[in-house]
N, CA, C and O atoms as a GROMACS GRO file, in nm:
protein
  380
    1UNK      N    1   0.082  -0.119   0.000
    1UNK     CA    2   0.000   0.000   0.000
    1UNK      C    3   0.086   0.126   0.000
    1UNK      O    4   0.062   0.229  -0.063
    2UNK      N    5   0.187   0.103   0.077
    2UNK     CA    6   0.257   0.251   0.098
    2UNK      C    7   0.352   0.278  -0.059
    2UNK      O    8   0.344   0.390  -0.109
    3UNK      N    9   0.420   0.193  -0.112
    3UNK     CA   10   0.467   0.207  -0.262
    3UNK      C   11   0.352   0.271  -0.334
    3UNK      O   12   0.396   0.374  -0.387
    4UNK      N   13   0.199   0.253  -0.365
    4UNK     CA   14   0.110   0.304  -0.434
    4UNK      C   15   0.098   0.434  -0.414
    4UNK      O   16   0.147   0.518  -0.490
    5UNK      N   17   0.036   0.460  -0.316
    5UNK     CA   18   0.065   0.593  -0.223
    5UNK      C   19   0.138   0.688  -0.244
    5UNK      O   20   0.092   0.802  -0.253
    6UNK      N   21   0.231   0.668  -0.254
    6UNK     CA   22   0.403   0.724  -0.262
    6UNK      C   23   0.344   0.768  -0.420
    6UNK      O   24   0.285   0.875  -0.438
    7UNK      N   25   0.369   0.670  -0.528
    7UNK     CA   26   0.383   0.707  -0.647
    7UNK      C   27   0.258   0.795  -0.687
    7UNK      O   28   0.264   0.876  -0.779
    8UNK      N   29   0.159   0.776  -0.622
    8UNK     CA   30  -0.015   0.837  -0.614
    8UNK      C   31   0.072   1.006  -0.657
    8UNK      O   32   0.105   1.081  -0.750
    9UNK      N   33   0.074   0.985  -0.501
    9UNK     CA   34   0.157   1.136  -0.482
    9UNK      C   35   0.263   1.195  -0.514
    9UNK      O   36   0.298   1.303  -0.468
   10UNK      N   37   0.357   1.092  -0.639
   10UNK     CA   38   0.485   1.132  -0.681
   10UNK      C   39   0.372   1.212  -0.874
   10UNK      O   40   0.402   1.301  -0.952
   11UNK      N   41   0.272   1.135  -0.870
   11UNK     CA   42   0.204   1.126  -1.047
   11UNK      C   43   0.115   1.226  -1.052
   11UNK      O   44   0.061   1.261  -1.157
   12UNK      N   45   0.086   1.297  -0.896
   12UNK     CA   46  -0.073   1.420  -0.906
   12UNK      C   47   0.032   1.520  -0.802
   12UNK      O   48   0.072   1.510  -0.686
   13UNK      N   49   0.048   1.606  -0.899
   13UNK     CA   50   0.115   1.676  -0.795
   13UNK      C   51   0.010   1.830  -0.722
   13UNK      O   52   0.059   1.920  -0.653
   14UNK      N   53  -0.139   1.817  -0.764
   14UNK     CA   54  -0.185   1.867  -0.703
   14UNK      C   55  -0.306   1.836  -0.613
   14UNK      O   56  -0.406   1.907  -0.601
   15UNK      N   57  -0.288   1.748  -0.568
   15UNK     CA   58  -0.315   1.679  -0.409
   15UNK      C   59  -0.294   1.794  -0.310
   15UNK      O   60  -0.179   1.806  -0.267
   16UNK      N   61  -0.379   1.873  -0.270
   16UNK     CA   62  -0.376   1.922  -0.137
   16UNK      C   63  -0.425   1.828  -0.026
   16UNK      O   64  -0.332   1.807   0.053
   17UNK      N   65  -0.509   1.782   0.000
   17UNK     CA   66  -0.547   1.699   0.093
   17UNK      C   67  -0.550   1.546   0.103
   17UNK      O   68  -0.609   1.499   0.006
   18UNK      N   69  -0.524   1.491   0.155
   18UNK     CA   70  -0.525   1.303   0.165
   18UNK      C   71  -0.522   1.256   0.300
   18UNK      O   72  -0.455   1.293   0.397
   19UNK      N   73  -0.633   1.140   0.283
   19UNK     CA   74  -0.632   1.056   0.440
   19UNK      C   75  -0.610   0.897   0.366
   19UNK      O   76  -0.668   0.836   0.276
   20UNK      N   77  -0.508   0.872   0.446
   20UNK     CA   78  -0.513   0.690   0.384
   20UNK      C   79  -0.518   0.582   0.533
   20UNK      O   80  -0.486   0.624   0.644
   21UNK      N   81  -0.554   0.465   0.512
   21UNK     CA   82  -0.577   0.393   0.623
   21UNK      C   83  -0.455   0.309   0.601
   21UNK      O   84  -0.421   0.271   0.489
   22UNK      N   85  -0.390   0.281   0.708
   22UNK     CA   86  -0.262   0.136   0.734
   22UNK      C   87  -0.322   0.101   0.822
   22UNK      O   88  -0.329   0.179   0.917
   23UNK      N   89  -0.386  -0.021   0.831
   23UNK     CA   90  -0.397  -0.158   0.900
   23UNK      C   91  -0.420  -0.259   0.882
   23UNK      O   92  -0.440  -0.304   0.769
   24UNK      N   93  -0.424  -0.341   1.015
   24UNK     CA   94  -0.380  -0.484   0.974
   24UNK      C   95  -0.252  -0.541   0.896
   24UNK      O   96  -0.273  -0.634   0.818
   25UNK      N   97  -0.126  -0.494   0.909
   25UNK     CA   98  -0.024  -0.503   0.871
   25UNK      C   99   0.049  -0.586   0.979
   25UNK      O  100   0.082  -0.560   1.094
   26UNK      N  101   0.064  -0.710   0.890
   26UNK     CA  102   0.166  -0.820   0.982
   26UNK      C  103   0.314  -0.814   0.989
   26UNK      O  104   0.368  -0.897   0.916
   27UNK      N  105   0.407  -0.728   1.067
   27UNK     CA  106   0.528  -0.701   1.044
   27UNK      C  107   0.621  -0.881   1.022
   27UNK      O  108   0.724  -0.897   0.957
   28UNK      N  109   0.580  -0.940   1.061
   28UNK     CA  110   0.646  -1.090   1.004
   28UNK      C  111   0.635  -1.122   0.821
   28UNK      O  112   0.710  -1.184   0.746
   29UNK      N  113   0.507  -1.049   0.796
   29UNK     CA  114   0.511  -1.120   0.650
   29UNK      C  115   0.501  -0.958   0.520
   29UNK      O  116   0.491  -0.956   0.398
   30UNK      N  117   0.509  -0.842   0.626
   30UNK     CA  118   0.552  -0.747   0.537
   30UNK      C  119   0.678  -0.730   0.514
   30UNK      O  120   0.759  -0.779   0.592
   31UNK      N  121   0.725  -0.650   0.389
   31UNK     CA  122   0.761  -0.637   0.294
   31UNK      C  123   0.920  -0.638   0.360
   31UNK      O  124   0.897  -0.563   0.455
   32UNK      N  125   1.041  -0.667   0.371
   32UNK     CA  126   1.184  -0.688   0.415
   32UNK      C  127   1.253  -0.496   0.440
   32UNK      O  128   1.336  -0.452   0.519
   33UNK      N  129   1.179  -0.434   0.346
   33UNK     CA  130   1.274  -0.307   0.324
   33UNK      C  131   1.138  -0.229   0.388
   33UNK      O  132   1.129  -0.119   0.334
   34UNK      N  133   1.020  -0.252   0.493
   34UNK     CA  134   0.913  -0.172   0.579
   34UNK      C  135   0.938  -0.008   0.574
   34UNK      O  136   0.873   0.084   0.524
   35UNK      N  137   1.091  -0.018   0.665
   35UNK     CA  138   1.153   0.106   0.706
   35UNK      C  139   1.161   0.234   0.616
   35UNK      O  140   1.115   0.347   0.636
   36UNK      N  141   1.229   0.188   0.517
   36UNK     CA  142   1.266   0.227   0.356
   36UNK      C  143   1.128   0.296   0.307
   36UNK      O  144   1.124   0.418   0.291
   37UNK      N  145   1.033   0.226   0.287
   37UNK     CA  146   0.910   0.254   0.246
   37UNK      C  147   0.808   0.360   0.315
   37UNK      O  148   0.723   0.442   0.279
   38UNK      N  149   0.867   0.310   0.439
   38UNK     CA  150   0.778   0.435   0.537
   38UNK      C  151   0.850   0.595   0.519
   38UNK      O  152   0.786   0.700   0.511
   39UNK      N  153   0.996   0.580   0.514
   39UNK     CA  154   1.089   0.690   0.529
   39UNK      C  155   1.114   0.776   0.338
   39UNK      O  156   1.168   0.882   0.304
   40UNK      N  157   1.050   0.671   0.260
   40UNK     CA  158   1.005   0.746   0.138
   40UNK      C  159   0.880   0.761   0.107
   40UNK      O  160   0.863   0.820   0.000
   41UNK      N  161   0.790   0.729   0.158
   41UNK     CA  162   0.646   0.794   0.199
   41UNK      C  163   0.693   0.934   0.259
   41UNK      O  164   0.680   1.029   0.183
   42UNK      N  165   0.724   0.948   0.334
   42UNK     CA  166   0.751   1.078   0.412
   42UNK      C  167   0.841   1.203   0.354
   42UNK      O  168   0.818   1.321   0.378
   43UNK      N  169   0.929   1.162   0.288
   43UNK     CA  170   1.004   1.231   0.221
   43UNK      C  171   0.945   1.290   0.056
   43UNK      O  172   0.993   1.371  -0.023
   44UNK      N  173   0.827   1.212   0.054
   44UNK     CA  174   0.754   1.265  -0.073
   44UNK      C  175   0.632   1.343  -0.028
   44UNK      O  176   0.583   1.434  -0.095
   45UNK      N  177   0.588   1.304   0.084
   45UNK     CA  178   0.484   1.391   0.125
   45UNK      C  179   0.584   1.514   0.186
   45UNK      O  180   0.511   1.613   0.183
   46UNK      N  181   0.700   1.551   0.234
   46UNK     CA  182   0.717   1.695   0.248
   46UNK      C  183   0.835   1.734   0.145
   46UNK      O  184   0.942   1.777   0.189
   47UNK      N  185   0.812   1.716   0.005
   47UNK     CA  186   0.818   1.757  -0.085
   47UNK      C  187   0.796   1.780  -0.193
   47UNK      O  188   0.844   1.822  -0.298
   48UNK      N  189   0.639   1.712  -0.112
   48UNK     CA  190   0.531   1.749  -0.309
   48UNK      C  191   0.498   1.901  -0.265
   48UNK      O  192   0.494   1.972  -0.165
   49UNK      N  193   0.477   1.906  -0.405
   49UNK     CA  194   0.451   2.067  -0.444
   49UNK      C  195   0.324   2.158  -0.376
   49UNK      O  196   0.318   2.279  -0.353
   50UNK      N  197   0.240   2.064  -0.356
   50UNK     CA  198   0.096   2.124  -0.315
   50UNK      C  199   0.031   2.051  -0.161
   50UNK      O  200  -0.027   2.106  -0.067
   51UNK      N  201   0.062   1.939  -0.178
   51UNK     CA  202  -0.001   1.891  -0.025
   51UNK      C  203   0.032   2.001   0.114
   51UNK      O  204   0.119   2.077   0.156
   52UNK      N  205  -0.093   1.949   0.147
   52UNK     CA  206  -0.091   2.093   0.304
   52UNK      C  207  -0.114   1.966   0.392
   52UNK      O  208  -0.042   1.949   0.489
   53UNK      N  209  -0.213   1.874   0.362
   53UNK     CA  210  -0.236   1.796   0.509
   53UNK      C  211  -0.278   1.625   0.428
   53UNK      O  212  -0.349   1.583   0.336
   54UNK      N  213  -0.182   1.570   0.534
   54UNK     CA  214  -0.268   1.441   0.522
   54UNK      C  215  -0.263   1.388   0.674
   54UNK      O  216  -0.190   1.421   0.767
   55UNK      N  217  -0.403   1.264   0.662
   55UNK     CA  218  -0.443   1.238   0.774
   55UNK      C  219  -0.408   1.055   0.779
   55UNK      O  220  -0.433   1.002   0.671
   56UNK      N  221  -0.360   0.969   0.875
   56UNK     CA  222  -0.323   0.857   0.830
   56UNK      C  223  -0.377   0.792   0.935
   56UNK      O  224  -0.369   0.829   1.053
   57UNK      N  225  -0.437   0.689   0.890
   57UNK     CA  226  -0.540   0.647   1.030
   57UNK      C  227  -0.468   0.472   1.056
   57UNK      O  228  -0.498   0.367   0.998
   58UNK      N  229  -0.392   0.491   1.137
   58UNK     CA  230  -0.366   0.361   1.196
   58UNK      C  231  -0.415   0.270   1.271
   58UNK      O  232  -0.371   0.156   1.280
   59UNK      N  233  -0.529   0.324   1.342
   59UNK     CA  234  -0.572   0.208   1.469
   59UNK      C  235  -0.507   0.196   1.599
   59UNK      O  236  -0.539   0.127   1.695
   60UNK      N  237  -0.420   0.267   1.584
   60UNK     CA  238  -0.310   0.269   1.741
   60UNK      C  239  -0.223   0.146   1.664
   60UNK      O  240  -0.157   0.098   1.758
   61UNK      N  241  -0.193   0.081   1.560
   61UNK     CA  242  -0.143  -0.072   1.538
   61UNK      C  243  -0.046  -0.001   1.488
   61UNK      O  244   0.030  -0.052   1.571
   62UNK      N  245   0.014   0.058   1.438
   62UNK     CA  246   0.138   0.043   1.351
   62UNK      C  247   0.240   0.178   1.400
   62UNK      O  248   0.258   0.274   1.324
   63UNK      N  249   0.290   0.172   1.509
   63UNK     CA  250   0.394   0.300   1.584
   63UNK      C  251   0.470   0.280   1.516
   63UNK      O  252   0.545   0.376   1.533
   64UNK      N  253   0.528   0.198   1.416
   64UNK     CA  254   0.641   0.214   1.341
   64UNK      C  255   0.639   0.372   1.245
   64UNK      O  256   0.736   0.444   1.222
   65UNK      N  257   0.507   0.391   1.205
   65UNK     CA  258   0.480   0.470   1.092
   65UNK      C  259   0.513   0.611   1.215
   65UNK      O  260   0.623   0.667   1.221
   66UNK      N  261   0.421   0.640   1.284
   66UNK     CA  262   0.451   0.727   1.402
   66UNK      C  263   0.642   0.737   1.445
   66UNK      O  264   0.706   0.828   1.393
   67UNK      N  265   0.688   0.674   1.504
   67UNK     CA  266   0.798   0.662   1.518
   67UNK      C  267   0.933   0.698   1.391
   67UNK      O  268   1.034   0.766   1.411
   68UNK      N  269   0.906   0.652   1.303
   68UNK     CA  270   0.965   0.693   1.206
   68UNK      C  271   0.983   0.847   1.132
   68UNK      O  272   1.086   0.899   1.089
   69UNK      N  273   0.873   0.887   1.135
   69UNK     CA  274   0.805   1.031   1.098
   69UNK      C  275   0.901   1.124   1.232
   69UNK      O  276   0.944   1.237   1.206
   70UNK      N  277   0.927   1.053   1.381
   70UNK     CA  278   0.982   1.136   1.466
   70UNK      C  279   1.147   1.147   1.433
   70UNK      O  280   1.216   1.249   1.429
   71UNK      N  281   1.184   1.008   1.412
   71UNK     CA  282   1.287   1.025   1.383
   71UNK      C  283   1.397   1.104   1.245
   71UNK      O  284   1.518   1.123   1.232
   72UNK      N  285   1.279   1.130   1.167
   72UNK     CA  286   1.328   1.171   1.044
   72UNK      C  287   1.268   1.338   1.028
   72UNK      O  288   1.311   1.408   0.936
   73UNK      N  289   1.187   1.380   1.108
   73UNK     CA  290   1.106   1.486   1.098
   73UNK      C  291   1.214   1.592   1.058
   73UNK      O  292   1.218   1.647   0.949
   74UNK      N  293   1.324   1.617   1.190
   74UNK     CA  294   1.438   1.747   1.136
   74UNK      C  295   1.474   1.712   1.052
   74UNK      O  296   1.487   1.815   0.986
   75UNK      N  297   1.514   1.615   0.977
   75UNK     CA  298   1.586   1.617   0.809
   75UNK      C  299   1.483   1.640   0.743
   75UNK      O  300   1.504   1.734   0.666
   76UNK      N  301   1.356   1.591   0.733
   76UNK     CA  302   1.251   1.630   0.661
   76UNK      C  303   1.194   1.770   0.692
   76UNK      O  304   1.120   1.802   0.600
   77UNK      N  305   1.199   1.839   0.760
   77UNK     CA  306   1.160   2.016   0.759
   77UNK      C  307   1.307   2.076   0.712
   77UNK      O  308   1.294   2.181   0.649
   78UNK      N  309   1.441   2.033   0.729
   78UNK     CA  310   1.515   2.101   0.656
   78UNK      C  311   1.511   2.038   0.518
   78UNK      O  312   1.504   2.139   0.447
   79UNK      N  313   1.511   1.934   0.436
   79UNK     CA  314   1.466   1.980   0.293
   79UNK      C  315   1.372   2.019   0.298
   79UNK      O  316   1.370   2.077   0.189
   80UNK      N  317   1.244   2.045   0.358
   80UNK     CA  318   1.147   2.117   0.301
   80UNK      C  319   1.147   2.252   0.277
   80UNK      O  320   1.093   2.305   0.179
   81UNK      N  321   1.221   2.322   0.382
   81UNK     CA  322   1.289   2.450   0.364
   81UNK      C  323   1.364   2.467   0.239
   81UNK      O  324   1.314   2.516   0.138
   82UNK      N  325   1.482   2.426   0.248
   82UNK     CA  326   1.551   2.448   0.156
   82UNK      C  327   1.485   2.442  -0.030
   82UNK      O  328   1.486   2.526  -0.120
   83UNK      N  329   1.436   2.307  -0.024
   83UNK     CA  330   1.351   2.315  -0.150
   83UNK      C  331   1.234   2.397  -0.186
   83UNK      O  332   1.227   2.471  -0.284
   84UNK      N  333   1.149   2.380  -0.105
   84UNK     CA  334   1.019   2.454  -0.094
   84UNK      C  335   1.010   2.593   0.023
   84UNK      O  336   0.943   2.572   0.124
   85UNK      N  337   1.055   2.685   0.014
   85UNK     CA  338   1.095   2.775   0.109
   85UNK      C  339   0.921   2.852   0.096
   85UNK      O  340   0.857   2.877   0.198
   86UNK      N  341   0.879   2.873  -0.013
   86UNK     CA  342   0.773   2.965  -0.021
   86UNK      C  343   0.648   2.836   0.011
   86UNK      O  344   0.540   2.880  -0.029
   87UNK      N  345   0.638   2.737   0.053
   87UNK     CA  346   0.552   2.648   0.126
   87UNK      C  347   0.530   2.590   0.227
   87UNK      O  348   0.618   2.515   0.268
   88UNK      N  349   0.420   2.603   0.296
   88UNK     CA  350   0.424   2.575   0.434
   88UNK      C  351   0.491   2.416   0.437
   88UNK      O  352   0.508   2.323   0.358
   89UNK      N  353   0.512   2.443   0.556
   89UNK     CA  354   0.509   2.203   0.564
   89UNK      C  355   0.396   2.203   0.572
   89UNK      O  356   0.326   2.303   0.590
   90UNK      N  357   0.349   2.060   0.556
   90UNK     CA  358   0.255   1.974   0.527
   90UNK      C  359   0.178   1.972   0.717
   90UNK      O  360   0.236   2.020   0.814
   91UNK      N  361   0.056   1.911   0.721
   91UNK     CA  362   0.052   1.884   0.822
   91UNK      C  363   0.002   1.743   0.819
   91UNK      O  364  -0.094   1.711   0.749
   92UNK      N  365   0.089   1.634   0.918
   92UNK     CA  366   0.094   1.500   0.903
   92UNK      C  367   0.021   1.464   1.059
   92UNK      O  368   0.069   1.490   1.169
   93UNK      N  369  -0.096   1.404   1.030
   93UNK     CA  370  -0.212   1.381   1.160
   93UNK      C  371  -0.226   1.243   1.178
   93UNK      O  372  -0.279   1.179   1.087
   94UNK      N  373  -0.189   1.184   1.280
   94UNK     CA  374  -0.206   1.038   1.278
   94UNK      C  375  -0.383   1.053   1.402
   94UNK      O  376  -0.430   1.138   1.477
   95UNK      N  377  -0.425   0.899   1.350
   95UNK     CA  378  -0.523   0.888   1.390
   95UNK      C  379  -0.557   0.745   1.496
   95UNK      O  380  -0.669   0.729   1.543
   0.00000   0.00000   0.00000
C-alpha cells in the first residue's frame, strides 16, 4: 500500500489533501525493506509541491509509521525549507 501511495503522490502533484488507512499489517510477512518505504512515503509527502495535510489512520497498530516520521522529521523540515521555502510544511495527523 505505501509504494502506491508514494507514487499516487509522486504522479498528481496537485493533491492538497489526503487521508489513507494502514492496518492490519503483519510485520512478520511485510515487505523486508518496511523502514525504507515508510521513510520514502515521508520524504515525498514533504516535498510534493501542493499537499498541506494528510491524515493517516492507523488504529493505534502500527507505531512504526509514528515513530519513524519522529525520527526523520528534522531532516525532513530542513529539505522542506531548503527546497520549498515559499511552502508551508505539510501537516501530518495520525489517527
Amino acid at each position: 500500500v505505501l509504494p502506491a501511495v508514494t507514487n499516487m503522490l509522486q504522479s498528481h502533484i496537485t493533491i492538497r489533501l489526503l487521508r489513507i488507512e494502514c492496518s492490519d499489517i503483519n510485520y512478520e510477512s511485510s515487505q523486508p525493506n518496511w523502514i525504507e518505504l515508510v521513510q520514502h512515503l515521508y520524504e515525498t509527502i514533504f516535498i510534493h509541491p501542493s499537499l498541506e495535510y494528510i491524515e493517516i489512520y492507523t488504529n493505534g497498530t502500527l507505531p512504526l509509521l509514528v515513530d519513524t516520521l519522529k525520527d526523520q522529521k528534522k531532516t525532513l523540515i530542513d529539505r522542506h525549507r531548503k527546497e520549498q521555502r515559499h511552502k508551508p510544511l505539510p501537516i501530518v495527523k495520525f489517527e
